[in-house]
N, C-alpha and C positions, 0 to 999 in steps of 0.2 A: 099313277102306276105306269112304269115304263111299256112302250108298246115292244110285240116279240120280236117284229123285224126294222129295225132299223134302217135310213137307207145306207147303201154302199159310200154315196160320196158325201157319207159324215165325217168321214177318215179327212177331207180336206179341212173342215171346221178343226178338227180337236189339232190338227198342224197349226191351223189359223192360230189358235191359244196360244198355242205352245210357244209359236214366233214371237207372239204381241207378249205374254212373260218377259222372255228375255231381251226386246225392245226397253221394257222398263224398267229393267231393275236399276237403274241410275236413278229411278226417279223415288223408285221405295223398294227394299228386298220383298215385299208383302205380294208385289207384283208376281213377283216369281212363281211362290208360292199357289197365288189364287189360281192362277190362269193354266199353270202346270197343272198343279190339282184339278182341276176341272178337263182338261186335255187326259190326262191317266183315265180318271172316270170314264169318260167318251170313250176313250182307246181300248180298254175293257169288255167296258159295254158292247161296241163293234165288233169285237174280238170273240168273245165268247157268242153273239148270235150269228153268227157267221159257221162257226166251227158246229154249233149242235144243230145247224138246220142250213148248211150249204146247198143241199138242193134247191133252197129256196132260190137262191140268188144266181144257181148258176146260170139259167138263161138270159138275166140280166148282163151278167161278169161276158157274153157274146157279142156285147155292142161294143165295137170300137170305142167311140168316145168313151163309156162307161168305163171301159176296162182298161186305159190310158189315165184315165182321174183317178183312177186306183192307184198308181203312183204314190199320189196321195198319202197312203197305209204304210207303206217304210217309209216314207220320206221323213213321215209325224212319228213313227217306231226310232228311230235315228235320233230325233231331235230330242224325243224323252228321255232318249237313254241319257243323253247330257243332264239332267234333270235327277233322272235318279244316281247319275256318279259325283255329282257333286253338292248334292244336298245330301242324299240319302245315307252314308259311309258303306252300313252293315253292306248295303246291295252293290257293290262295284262290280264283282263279278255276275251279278243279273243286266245291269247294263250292258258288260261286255255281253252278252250272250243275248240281249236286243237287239245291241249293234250287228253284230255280224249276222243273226236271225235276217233282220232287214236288210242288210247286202244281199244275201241271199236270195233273199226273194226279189228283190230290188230286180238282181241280174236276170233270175228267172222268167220272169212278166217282161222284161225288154229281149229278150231271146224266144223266146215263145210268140210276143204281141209279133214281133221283126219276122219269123216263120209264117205266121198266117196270113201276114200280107205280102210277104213274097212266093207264097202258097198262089193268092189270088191274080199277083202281077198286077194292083194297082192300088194306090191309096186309098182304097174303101173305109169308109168315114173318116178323110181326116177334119179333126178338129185343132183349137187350141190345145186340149186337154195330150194330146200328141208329147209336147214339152213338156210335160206333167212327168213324164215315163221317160223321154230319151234323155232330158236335161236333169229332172229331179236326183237321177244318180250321182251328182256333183255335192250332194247332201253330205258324201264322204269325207267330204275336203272341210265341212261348215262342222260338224260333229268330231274328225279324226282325235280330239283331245281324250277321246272315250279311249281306243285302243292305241294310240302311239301308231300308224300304220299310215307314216306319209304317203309310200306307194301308191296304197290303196285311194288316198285321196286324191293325188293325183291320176290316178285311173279315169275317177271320177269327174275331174274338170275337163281331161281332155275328150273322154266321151260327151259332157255338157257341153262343150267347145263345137263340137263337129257338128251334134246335130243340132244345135241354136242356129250355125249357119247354113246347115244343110236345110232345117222345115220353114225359115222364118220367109223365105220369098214365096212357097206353097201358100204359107198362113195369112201372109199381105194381098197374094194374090186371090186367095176366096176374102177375104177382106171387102177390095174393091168391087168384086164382082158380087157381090152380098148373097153367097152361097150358102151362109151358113143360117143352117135350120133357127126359127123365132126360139125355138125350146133352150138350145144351146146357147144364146145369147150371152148365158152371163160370165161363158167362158171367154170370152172378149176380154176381160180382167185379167187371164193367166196369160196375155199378149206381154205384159211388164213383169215377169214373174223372169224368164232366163236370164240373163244378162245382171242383174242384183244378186241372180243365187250364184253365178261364175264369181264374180267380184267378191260377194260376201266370203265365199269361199278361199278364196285366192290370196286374201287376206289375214283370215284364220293359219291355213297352212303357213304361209313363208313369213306373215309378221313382217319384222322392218326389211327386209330382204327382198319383197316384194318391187317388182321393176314398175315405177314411177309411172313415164309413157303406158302400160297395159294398163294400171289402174286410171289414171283418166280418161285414157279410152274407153275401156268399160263401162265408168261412175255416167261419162258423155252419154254412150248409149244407154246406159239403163235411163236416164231422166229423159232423153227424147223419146224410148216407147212409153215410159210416165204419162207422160206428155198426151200424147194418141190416146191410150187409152182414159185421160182426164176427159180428152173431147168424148168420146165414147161413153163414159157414163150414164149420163140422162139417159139415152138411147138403154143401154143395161139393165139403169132401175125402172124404168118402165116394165120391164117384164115382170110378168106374174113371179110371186117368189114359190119358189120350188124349191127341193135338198140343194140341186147342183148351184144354188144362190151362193154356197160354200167355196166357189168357186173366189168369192170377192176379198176372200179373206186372206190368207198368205200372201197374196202376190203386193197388195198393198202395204203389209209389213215388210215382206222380206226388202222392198223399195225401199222403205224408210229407214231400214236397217242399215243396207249396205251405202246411203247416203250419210247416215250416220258416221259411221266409218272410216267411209271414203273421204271424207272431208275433212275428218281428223287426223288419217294419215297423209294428207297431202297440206295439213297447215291451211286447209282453207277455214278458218272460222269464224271468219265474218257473214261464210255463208248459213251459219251453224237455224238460223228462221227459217232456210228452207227445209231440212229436216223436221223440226220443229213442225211446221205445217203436215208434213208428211206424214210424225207421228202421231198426230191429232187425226187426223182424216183415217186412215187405218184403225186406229183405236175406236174410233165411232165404225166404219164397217164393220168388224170383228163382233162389237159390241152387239150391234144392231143385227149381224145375221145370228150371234147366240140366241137374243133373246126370241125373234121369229122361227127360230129351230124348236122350241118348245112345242110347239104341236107337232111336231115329229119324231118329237120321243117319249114324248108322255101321252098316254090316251084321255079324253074327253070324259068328265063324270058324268056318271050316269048312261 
């Protein structure tokens, strides 16, 4: 039996799916299918206990980090809606109407979160989870094929753009100084998460048009925060698993994604085994925080 309240940042998990689907569907369309499917469910499931018992969660939805990983909720609304315009037919106008639903809100929780901390005048909780919310709006440019609204995509990277380079020396610099809370830990993972979804995206939009130089810059930086956060790991799974464990998920795909990609647009395909590792490693996280989310959505018999 499903438990009533969910946590919040299962919205990261059912994105995690959604990614790792469309990582694979070169490898079977079946991928698509399962991993979407199961991501809808989730995204439902969240959807609906949130909406009939909001109070529960709102003083949760008041912590900083929590409500930065909420990001998270349009980001994986966005990504489905691709999911339901291109498998589904009858529903293209429901995707449309997820799509822009999650812009919406997208904007709203980055305008709102950006108010109460220029409310307080100082970065009160910042976390990784931070880029969740100021970058995750780049999702515009990764999904645009839903509504045709390059603009809008582009809105998207260059907001992604600013503040990858505005929070990423905040987020290095509690890094080094090991500020951040043991609970938070396993947001250390969304450290490789910006810089794949700008690329990923950047590539979607312009296609072969895309300028050479900015994509290997990019593809550069996204494998050396890879990289950092590879070292980081052990130190990650050591922590106790909790919801926010969901954190491990997306950013490991979307990594492997836009290496994917990136390598294929730029002719590199010799390098085609480091992907290949990438999507192996991602597919085992993904896999491995589904199946330990299971007690957190289902209750205990008896």
């Amino acid at each position: 039996m499903l438990r009533k309240h969910p946590p919040l940042v299962m919205s990261g998990l059912f994105l995690g799916l959604a990614a790792l689907g469309n990582l694979l569907v070169d490898i079977h369309p079946l991928f698509v299918h399962l991993f979407n499917g199961l991501a809808l469910l989730l995204w439902v499931y969240l959807t609906i206990s949130v909406l009939v018992d909001f109070p529960y969660y709102k003083d949760e939805l008041k912590l900083p980090p929590i409500f930065a990983a909420m990001g998270t909720y349009p980001m994986g609304t966005m990504l489905l809606s691709t999911y339901v315009f291109r498998w589904v037919v009858p529903f293209v106008l429901l995707a449309q109407v997820m799509w822009y639903g999650a812009f919406l809100l997208h904007l709203g929780m980055i305008l709102w979160f950006t108010y109460r901390q220029v409310k307080t005048r100082r970065m009160e909780g910042l976390s990784p989870s931070w880029t969740v919310l100021y970058v995750g709006i780049a999702m515009t440019a990764l999904t645009n094929q839903v509504v045709q609204r390059p603009v809008l995509g582009i809105f998207g990277l260059v907001i992604g753009l600013v503040a990858t380079l505005t929070l990423y020396p905040f987020l290095l610099k509690q890094l080094l100084q090991k500020t951040l809370p043991h609970l938070l830990r396993p947001q250390m993972a969304i450290y490789t998460a910006p810089f794949p979804l700008l690329l990923s995206g950047y590539l979607h939009l312009f296609g072969e048009r895309a300028y050479h130089p900015a994509v290997l810059i990019l593809l550069i930086l996204s494998q050396a925060i890879y990289l950092l956060v590879l070292y980081l790991l052990p130190i990650i799974l050591k922590t106790s698993f909790a919801a926010g464990c969901s954190a491990l998920t997306f950013p490991f795909v979307s990594t492997a994604y836009s290496l994917k990609i990136g390598l294929h647009f730029l002719h590199l395909y010799h390098l085609a085994w480091l992907a290949d590792f990438e999507i192996a490693l991602g597919s085992i996280l993904v896999l491995s925080i589904l199946w330990r989310y299971r007690v957190l959505i289902f209750k205990e018999k008896g």
